[in-house]
C-alpha positions in Angstrom: 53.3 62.4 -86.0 55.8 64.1 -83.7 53.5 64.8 -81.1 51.5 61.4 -81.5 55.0 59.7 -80.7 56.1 61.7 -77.4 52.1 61.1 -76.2 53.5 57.3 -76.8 56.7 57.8 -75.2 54.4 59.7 -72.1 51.9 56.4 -72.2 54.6 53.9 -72.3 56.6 56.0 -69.1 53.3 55.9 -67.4 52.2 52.4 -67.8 55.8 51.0 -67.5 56.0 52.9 -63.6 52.1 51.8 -62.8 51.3 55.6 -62.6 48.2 56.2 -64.2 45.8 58.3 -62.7 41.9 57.6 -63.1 40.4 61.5 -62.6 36.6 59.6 -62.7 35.3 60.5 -66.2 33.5 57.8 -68.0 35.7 57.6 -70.5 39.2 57.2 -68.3 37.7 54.7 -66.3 36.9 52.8 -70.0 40.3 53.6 -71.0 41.8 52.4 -68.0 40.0 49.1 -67.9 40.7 48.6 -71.7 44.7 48.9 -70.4 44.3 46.8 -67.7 42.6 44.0 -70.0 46.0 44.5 -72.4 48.9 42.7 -72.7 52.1 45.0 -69.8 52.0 45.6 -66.4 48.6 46.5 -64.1 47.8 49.7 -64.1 46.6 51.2 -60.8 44.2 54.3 -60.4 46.1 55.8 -57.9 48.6 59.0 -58.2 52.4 57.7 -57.9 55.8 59.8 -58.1 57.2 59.2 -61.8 60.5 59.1 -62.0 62.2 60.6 -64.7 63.9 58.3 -67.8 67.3 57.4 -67.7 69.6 60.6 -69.6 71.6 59.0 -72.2 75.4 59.9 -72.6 76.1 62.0 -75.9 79.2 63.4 -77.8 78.9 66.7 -79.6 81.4 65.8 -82.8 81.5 69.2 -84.3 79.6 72.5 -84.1 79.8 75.0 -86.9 78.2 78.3 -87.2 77.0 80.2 -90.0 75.7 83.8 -89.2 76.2 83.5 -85.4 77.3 87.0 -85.1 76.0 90.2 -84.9 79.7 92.0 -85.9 82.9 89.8 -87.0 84.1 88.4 -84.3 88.3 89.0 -83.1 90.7 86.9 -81.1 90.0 83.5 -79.8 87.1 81.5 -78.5 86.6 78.2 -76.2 83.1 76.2 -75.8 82.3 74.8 -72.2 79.9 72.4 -71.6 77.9 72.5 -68.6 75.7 70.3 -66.9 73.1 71.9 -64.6 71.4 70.9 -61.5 68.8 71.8 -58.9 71.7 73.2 -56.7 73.6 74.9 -59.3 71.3 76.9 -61.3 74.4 78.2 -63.5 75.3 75.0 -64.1 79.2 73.2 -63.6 81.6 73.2 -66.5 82.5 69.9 -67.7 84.7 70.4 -70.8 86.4 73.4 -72.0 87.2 73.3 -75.6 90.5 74.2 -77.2 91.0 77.4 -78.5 90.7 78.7 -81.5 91.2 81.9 -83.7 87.8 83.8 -85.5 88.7 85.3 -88.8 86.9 88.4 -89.4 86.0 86.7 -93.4 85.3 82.9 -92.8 
């Protein structure tokens, strides 16, 4: 079902940018006449640049972590977030969190 759902996310990404491709097999070019019949947009048979979908804005509320690691951990700890990019493989801190203390038993 998963997988079945992304495919229709894929189709709908596709058809919404006009960027289907017809590779010449009998059945694509009766699939893409059966789209092209439907209800959206024309589709076209010709390759086309797809741009990427819009990245939604998110807010991590709370992390927690059970078993994390290997020996107890000591001292204190901070989280950054980082957002990568083409040009910054390691990415560019965004947020550090606030501090706070490991206790060898929790």
């Amino acid at each position: 079902p998963s997988q079945a759902r992304f495919l229709g996310y894929v189709e709908r990404l596709l058809r919404e940018q006009n960027a289907y491709v017809d590779t010449g097999g009998a059945d694509d070019r009766a699939a893409l006449d059966l789209r092209q019949r439907s209800a959206g947009p024309p589709v076209a048979a010709v390759p086309r640049v797809v741009r990427l979908p819009a990245s939604p804005l998110v807010r991590l509320g709370t992390l927690t972590l059970y078993d994390w690691f290997r020996r107890p951990p000591r001292g204190s700890f901070v989280a950054a977030v980082h957002i990568l990019t083409a040009d910054r493989p390691g990415g560019t801190v965004v947020f550090w969190s606030r501090a706070v203390e490991a206790s060898a038993g929790a």
